[in-house]
PADO-310251 format. One record per residue (C-alpha): x, y, z; residue in three letters. Coordinates in Angstrom, 3 decimals. Example, Ala and Ser with C-alpha at 12.3 -4.5 7.8 and 13.67 -1.06 7.14 Angstrom:
<recs>
(rec (12.300; -4.500; 7.800); ALA)
(rec (13.670; -1.060; 7.140); SER)
</recs>
This chain:
<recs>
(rec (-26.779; 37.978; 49.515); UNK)
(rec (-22.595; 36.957; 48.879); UNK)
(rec (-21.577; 35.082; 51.814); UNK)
(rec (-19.223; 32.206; 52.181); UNK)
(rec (-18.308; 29.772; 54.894); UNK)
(rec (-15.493; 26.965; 55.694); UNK)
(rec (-14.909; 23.971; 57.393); UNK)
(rec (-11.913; 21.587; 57.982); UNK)
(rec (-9.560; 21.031; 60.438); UNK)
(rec (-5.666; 21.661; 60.495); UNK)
(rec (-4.825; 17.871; 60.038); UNK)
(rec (-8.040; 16.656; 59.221); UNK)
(rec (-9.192; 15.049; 55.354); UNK)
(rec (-9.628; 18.630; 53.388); UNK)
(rec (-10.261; 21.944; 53.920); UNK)
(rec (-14.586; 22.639; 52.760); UNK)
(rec (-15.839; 26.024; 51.397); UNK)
(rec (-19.108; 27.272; 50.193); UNK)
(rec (-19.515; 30.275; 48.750); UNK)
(rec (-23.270; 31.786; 47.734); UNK)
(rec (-24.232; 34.968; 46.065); UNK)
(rec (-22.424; 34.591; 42.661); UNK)
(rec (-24.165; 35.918; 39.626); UNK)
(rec (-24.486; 33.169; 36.874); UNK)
(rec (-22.078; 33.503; 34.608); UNK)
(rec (-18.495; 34.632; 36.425); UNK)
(rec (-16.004; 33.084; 34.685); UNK)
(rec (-14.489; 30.539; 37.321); UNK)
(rec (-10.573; 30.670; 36.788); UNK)
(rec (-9.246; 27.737; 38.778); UNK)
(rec (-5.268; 28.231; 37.831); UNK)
(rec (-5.832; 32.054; 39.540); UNK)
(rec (-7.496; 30.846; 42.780); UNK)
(rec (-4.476; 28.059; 42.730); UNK)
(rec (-2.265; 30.906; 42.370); UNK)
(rec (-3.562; 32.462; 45.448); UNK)
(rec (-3.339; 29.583; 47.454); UNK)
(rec (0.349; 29.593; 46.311); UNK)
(rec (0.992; 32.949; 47.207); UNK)
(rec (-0.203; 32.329; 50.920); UNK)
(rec (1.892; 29.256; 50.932); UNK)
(rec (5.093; 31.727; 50.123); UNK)
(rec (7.450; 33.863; 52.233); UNK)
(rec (11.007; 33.685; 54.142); UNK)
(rec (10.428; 32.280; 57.793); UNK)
(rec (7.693; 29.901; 56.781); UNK)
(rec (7.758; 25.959; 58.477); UNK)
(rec (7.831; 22.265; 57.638); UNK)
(rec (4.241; 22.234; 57.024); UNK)
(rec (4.789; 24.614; 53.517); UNK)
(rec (6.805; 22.030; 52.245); UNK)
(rec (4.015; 19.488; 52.814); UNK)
(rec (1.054; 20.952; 51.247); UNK)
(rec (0.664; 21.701; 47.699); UNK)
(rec (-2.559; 23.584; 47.842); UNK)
(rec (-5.136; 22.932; 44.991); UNK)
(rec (-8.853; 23.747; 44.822); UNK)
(rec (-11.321; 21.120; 43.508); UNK)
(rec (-14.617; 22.865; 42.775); UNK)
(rec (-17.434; 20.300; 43.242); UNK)
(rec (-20.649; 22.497; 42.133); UNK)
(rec (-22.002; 25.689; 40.962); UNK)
(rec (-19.551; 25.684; 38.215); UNK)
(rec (-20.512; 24.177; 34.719); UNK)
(rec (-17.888; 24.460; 31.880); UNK)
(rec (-15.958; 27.099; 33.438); UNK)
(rec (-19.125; 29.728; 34.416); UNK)
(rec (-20.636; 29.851; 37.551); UNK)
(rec (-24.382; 29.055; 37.762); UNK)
(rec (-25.662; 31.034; 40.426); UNK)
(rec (-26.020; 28.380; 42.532); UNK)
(rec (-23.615; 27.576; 45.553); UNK)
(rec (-20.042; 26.949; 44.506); UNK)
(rec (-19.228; 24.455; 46.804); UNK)
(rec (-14.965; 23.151; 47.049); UNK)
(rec (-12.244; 21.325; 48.772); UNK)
(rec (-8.537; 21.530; 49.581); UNK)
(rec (-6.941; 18.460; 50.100); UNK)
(rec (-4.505; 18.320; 53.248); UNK)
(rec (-1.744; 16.462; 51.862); UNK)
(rec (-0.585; 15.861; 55.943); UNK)
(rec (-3.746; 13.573; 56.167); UNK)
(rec (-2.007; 10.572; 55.536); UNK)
(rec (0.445; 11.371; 59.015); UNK)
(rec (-3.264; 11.992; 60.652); UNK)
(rec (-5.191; 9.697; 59.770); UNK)
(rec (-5.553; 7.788; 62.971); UNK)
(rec (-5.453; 10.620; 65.069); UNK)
(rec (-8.360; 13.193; 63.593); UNK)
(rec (-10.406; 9.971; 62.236); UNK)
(rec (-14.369; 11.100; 62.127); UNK)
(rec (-15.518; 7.457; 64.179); UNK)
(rec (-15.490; 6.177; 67.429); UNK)
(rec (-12.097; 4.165; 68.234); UNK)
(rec (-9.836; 3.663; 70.816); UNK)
(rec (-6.322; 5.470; 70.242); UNK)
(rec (-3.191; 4.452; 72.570); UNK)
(rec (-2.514; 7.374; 74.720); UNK)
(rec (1.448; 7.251; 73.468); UNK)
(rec (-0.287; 7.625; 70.127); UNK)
(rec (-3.027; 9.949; 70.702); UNK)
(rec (-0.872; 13.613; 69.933); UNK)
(rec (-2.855; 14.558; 73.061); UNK)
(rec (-2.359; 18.362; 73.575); UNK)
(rec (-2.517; 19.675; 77.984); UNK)
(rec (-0.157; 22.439; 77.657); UNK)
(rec (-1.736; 25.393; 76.231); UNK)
(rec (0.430; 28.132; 74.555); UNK)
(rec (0.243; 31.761; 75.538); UNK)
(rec (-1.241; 33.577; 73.254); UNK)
(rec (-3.418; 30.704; 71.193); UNK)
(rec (-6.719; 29.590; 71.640); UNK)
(rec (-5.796; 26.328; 73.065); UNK)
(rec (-6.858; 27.498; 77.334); UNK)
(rec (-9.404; 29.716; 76.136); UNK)
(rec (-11.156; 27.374; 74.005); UNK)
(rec (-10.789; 24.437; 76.371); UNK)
(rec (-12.232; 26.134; 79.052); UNK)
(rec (-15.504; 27.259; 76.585); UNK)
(rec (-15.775; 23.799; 74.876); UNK)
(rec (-15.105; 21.838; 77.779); UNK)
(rec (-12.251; 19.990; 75.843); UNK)
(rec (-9.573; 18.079; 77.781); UNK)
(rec (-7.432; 17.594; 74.808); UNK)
(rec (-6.708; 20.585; 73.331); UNK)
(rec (-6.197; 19.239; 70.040); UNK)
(rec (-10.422; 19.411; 69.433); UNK)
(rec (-9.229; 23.717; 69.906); UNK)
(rec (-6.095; 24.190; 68.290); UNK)
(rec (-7.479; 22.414; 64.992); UNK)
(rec (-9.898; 24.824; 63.543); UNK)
(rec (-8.015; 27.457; 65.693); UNK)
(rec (-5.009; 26.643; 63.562); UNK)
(rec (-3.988; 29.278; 60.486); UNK)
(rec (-4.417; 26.443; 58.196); UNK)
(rec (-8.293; 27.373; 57.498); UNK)
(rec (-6.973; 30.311; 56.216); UNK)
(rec (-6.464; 28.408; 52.909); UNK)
(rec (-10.166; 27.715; 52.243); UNK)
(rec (-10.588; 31.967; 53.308); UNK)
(rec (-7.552; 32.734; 50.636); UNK)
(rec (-9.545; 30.871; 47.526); UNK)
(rec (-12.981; 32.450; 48.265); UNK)
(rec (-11.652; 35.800; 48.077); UNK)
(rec (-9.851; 34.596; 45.011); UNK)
(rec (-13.374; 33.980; 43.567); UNK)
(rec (-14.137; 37.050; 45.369); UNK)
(rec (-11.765; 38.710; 43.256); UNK)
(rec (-12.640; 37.510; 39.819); UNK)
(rec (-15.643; 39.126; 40.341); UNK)
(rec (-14.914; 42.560; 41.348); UNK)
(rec (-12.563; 42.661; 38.935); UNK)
(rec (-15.007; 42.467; 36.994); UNK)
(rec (-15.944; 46.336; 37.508); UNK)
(rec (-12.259; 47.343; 37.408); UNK)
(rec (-11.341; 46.636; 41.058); UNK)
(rec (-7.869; 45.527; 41.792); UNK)
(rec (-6.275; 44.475; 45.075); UNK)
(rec (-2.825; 44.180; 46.366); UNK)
(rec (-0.854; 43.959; 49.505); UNK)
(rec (2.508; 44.030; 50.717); UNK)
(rec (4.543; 44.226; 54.396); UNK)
(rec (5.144; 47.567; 55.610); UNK)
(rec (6.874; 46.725; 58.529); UNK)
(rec (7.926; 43.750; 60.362); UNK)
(rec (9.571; 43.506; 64.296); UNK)
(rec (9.547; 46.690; 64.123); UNK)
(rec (11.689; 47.404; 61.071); UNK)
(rec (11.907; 49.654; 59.207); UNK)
(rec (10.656; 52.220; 62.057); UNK)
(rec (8.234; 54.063; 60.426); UNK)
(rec (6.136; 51.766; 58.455); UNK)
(rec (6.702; 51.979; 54.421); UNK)
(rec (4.213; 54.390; 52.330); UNK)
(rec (3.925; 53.141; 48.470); UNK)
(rec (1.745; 54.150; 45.649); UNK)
(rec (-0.649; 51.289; 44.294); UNK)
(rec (1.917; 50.612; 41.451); UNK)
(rec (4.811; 50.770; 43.293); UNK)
(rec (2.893; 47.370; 45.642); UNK)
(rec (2.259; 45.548; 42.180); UNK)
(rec (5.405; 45.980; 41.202); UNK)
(rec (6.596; 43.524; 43.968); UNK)
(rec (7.128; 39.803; 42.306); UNK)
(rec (5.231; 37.223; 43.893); UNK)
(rec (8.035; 35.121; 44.562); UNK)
(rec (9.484; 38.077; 46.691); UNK)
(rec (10.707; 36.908; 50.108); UNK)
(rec (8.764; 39.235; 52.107); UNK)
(rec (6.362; 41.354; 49.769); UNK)
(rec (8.509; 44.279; 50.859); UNK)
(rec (8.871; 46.656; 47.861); UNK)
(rec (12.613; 48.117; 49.463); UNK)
(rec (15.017; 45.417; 49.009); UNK)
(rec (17.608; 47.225; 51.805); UNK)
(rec (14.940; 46.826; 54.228); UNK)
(rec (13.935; 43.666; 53.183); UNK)
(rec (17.335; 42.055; 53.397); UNK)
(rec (17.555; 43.284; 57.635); UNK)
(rec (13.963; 41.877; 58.258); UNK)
(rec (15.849; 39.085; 56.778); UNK)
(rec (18.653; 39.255; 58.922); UNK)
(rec (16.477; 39.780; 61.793); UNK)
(rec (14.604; 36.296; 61.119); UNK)
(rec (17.264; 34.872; 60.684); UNK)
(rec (18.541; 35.580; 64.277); UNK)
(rec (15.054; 35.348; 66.200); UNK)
(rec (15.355; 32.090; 64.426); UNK)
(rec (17.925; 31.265; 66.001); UNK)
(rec (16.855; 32.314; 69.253); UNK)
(rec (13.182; 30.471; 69.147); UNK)
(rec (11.608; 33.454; 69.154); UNK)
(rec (8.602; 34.722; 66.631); UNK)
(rec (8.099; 37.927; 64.824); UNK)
(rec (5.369; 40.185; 63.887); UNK)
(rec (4.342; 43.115; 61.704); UNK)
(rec (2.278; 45.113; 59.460); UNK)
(rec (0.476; 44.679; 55.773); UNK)
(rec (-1.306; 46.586; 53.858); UNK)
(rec (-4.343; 45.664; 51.693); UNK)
(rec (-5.046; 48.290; 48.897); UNK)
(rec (-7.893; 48.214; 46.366); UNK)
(rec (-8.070; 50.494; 43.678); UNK)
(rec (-10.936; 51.657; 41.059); UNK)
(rec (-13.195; 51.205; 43.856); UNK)
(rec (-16.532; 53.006; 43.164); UNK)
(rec (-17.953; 55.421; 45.673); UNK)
(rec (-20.901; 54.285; 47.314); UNK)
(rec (-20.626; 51.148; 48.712); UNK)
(rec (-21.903; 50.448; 52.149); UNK)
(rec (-23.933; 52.626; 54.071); UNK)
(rec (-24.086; 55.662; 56.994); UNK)
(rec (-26.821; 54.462; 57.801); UNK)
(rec (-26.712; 51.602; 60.375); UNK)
(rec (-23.822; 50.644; 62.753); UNK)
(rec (-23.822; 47.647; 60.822); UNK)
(rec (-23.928; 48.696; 57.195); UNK)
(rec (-20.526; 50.682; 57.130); UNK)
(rec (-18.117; 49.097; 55.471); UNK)
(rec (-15.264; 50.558; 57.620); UNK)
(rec (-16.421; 48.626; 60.132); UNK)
(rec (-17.058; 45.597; 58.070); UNK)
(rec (-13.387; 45.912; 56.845); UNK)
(rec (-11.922; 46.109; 60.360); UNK)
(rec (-13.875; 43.154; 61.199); UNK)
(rec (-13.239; 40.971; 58.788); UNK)
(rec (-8.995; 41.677; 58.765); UNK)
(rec (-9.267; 41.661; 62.899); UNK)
(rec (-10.755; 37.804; 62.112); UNK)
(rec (-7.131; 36.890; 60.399); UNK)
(rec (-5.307; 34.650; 63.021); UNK)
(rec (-2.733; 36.996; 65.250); UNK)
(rec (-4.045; 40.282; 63.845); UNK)
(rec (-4.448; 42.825; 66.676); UNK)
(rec (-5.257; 45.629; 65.673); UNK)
(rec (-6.670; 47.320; 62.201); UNK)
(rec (-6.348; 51.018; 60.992); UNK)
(rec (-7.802; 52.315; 57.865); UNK)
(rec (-5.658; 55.462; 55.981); UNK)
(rec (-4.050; 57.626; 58.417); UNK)
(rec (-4.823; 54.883; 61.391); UNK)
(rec (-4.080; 55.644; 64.628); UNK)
(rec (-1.438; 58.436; 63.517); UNK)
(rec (-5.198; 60.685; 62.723); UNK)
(rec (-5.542; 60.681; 66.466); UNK)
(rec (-2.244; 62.730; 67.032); UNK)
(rec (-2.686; 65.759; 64.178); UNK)
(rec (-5.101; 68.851; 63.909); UNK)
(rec (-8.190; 68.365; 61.657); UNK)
(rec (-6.402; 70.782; 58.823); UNK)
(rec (-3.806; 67.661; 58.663); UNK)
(rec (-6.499; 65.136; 58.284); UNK)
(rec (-9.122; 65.357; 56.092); UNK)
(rec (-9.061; 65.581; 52.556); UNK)
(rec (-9.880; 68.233; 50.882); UNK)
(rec (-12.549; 67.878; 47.579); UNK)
(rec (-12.131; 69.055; 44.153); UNK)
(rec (-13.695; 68.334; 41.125); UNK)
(rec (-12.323; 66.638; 37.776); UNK)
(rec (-14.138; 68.568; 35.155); UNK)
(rec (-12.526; 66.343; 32.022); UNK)
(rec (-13.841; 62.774; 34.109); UNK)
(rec (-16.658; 64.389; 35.552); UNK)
(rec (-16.080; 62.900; 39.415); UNK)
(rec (-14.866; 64.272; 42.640); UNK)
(rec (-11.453; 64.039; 43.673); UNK)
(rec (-9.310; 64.589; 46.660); UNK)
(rec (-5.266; 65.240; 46.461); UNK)
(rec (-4.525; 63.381; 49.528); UNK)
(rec (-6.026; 59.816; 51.074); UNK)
(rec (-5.772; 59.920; 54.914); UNK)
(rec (-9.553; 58.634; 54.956); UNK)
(rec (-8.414; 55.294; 53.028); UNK)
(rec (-11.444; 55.525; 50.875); UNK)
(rec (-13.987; 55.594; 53.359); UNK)
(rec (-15.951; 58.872; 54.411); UNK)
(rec (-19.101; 58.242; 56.906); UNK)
(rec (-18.584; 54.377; 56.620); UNK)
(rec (-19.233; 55.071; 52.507); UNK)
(rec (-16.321; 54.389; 49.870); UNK)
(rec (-15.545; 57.784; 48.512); UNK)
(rec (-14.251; 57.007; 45.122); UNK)
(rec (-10.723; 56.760; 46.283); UNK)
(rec (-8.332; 53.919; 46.943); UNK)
(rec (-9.152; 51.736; 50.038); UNK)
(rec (-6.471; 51.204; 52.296); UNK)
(rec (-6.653; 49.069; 55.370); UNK)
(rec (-3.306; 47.614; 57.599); UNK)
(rec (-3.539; 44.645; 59.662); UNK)
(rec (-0.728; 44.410; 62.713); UNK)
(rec (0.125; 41.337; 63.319); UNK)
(rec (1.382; 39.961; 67.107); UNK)
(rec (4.041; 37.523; 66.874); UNK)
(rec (2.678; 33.609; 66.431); UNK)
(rec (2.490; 31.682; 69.563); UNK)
(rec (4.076; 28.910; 68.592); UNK)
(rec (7.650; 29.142; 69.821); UNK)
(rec (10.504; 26.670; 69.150); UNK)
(rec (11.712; 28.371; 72.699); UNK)
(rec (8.540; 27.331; 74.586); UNK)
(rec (6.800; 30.166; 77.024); UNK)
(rec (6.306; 28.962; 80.401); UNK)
(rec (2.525; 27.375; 80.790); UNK)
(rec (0.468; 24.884; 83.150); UNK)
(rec (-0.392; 21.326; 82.585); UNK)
(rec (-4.246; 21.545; 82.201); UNK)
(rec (-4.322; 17.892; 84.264); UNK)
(rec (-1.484; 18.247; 86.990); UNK)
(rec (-2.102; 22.159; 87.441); UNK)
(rec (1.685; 21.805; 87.277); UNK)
(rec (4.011; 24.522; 85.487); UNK)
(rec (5.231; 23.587; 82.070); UNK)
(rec (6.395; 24.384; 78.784); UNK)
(rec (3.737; 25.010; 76.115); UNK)
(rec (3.061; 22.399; 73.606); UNK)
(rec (5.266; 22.554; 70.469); UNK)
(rec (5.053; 20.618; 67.007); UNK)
(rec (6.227; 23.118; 64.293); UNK)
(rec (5.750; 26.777; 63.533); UNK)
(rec (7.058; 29.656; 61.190); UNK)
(rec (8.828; 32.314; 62.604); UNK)
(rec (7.421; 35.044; 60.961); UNK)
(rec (3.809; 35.017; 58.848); UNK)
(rec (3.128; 38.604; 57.771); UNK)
(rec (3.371; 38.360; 53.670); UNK)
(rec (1.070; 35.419; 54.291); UNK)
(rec (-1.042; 37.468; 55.936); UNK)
(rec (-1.467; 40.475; 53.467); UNK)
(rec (-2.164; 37.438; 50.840); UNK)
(rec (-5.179; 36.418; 53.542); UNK)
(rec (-6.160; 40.254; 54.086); UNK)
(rec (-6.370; 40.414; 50.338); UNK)
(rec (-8.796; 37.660; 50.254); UNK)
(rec (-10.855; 39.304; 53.046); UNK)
(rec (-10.686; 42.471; 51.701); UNK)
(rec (-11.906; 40.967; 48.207); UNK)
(rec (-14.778; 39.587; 50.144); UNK)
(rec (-16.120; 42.618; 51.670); UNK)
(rec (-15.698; 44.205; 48.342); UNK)
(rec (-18.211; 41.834; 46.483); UNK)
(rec (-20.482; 41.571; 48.994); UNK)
(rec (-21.020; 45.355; 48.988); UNK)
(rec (-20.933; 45.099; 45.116); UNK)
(rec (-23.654; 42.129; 45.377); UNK)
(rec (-25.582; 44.346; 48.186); UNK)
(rec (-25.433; 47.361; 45.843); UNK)
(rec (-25.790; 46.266; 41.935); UNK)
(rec (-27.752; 42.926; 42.865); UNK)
(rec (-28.343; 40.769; 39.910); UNK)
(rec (-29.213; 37.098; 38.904); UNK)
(rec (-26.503; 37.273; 35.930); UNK)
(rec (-23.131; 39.033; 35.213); UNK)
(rec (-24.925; 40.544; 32.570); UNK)
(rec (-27.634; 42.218; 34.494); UNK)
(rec (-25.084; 43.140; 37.461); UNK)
(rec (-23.074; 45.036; 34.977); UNK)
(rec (-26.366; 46.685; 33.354); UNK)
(rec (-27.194; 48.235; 36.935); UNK)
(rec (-23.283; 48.953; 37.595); UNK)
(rec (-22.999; 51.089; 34.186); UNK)
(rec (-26.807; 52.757; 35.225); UNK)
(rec (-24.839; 53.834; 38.510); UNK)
(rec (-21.827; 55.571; 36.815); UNK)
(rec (-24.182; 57.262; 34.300); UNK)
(rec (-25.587; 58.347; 37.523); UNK)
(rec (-22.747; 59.592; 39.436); UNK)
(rec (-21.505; 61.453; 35.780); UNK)
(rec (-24.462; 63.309; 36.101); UNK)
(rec (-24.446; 64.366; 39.828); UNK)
</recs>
C-alpha cells in the first residue's frame, strides 16, 4: 500500500509529511524534490509570501545513505514566516491581546473560512483558513517528487504546463509531450507560446491593478505509462476517477477533464474514440489519436495520460468582495493579508505531484514488491507478458 499524508499549518513551525509504501532501495534525491518545491514557488503574479519562504525538505527517516528503507519516510518543511507567527499559532495555552491576536470574522467568498467555521464551530477563522491555506500544498509537491523518482523508475515521465489563463488564449493550447518539456522552468507562466504568454502577462498586470484575481487551465501529462494500471472493476479502482479526485483536491480547482474533456460531450462517437492498430516491429497496440487521455474503462491503455485542472480565480482579493462580520452579523469587507493574483503554473507543478502520486500507487498496487529490485523483476515479467498477448 503507497499512501502519504501531511500536516502543518500556513504560519505554523513546518510543514510534516509521511509517505509509506516505498520499496527499499529508491534512490532518495533530495536536490530534485528541492527542485520541485522551487518550481511551485515560481511564476509571474505570485505574492509577498514567495519571497519569504525558501522551501527545503529535511528527511528525518526511512532514508539511510541516500536509499530508502522501506520503512516510512517521514519529513519537514520549515516555514521561514514562523518567526512573524510565533505568538500567534503557538501549540500552548496563553493569553494573546485581542489587538494582537490576527483574529479572522470576515470570511472571504469563495474560501473555506464560513464553511469551515460553521462545521468546526470556530469563532476565529484563523483555526480554518490555516490548513485551508495553499501553503500545504508544499508538503503535497515533495511527496509526488518522491513519487516521481520512483515511477521514473519504469520510464514514466511527467510534465505540465498552462493552457489557458482568464480566458486567454480562447481555445485552450494543444502541445505534444516534447513541445511541454521544452518549456524552461524559470518560464513566467509555463506557457510554451511566448505571444500568448506575454498578453496573460499583460492581463495580470492590469487585474493587478484592479484587485482582481485570475484563473485558468493546466495540463498534467505522463508519458511511457504502461497499460494496465487500475481497474474496471470497482467504482473505486479506476484510476480515471482516482485522477479526477486527487487534481479536484488542489486548492481552487473546479473542475477536471481527462483527453477530449468536456468537448467529447459535443461530437459524434466516429470523432471520439480512438481507433486501434497494432505495432508489429514493438509488438503493442497503438492508437493514432488520444481523445481518451490514456484511460479506456478506468484502465491506462498504453498511451499518454492527460488530465487538465481549471482553476477558479483565488479568493483572496486586494479589492475585497463584500462579506458579513461573523460577530456583528454586520456587512463587511472580507479579510485580507496578502495574495497572488494569479496561481495556475503553480498549480500544474502541484497537479504534477498528484498525478505522480496516483501513478505509483497504481504501480505499487500492480508490481508490489519489498525491494526496487523485486518491483522491477515483476514489472519486466509484465511486459514479457503484454509482448506476448
Amino acid at each position: 500500500m503507497f499512501r502519504f499524508t501531511t500536516a502543518g499549518e500556513s504560519h505554523g513551525r513546518a510543514l510534516v509529511a509521511i509517505v509509506e509504501g516505498l520499496p527499499a532501495g529508491l534512490p532518495i534525491d533530495i536536490n530534485q524534490i528541492n527542485h520541485e518545491l522551487w518550481r511551485r514557488q515560481q511564476g509571474y503574479g505570485r505574492g509577498g509570501r514567495m519571497k519569504i519562504e525558501q522551501d527545503q525538505i529535511e528527511i528525518l527517516s526511512g532514508v539511510r545513505h541516500g536509499l530508502s528503507l522501506g520503512s516510512p519516510l517521514a519529513f519537514t518543511i520549515e516555514n521561514k514566516d514562523w518567526a512573524n507567527w510565533n505568538e500567534v499559532m503557538a501549540t500552548d495555552a496563553r493569553e494573546i491581546p485581542s489587538e494582537k491576536s490576527r483574529r479572522v470574522k470576515r470570511p472571504r467568498p469563495g474560501h473555506a473560512d464560513l464553511a469551515g467555521g460553521l462545521k468546526y464551530d470556530a469563532h476565529d477563522l484563523r483555526n480554518v483558513l490555516e490548513r485551508a491555506s495553499a501553503r500545504e500544498t508544499a508538503a503535497r509537491v515533495a511527496c509526488g517528487a518522491i513519487a516521481k523518482q520512483l515511477v521514473a523508475n519504469f520510464g514514466i515521465e511527467i510534465r505540465s504546463h498552462v493552457i489557458q489563463l482568464g480566458g486567454i488564449p480562447g481555445l485552450p493550447l494543444e502541445l505534444t509531450f516534447d513541445q511541454i518539456g521544452s518549456i524552461p522552468d524559470d518560464s513566467p507562466l509555463r506557457c510554451a507560446d511566448k505571444d500568448v504568454e506575454q498578453n496573460m502577462i499583460a492581463l495580470i498586470d492590469q487585474k493587478k491593478s484592479e484587485g482582481d484575481t485570475l484563473g485558468g487551465i493546466f495540463e498534467v501529462v505522463a508519458r511511457k505509462v504502461p497499460p494496465g494500471l487500475g481497474s474496471h472493476t470497482s467504482w473505486d479502482q479506476k484510476l480515471d476517477g482516482l485522477l479526477a479526485q486527487a487534481l479536484m483536491s488542489i486548492h481552487a480547482v473546479k473542475a477536471v477533464a481527462i483527453g477530449a474533456g468536456i468537448e467529447a460531450g459535443s461530437l459524434p462517437g466516429s470523432e471520439v474514440h480512438d481507433e486501434i492498430s497494432y505495432n508489429e516491429e514493438t509488438k503493442e497496440f497503438i492508437r493514432a489519436t488520444n481523445r481518451a487521455g490514456g484511460l479506456e474503462g478506468g484502465v491506462t491503455n498504453g498511451e499518454e495520460v492527460r488530465v487538465r485542472g481549471h482553476l477558479k480565480p483565488i479568493s483572496t482579493l486586494r479589492r475585497a468582495l463584500r462579506s458579513v462580520d461573523i460577530d456583528t452579523k454586520q456587512e463587511e469587507r472580507a479579510a485580507f493579508e496578502r495574495s497572488d493574483i494569479t496561481v495556475v503554473p503553480a498549480a500544474g507543478v502541484i497537479g504534477e505531484a498528484m498525478v505522480a502520486l496516483v501513478l505509483a500507487t497504481a504501480m505499487r498496487e500492480k508490481f508490489g514488491g519489498d525491494s526496487l529490485g523485486e518491483m522491477r523483476r515483476n514489472f519486466e515479467g509484465y511486459r514479457e507478458q503484454l509482448r506476448g498477448y
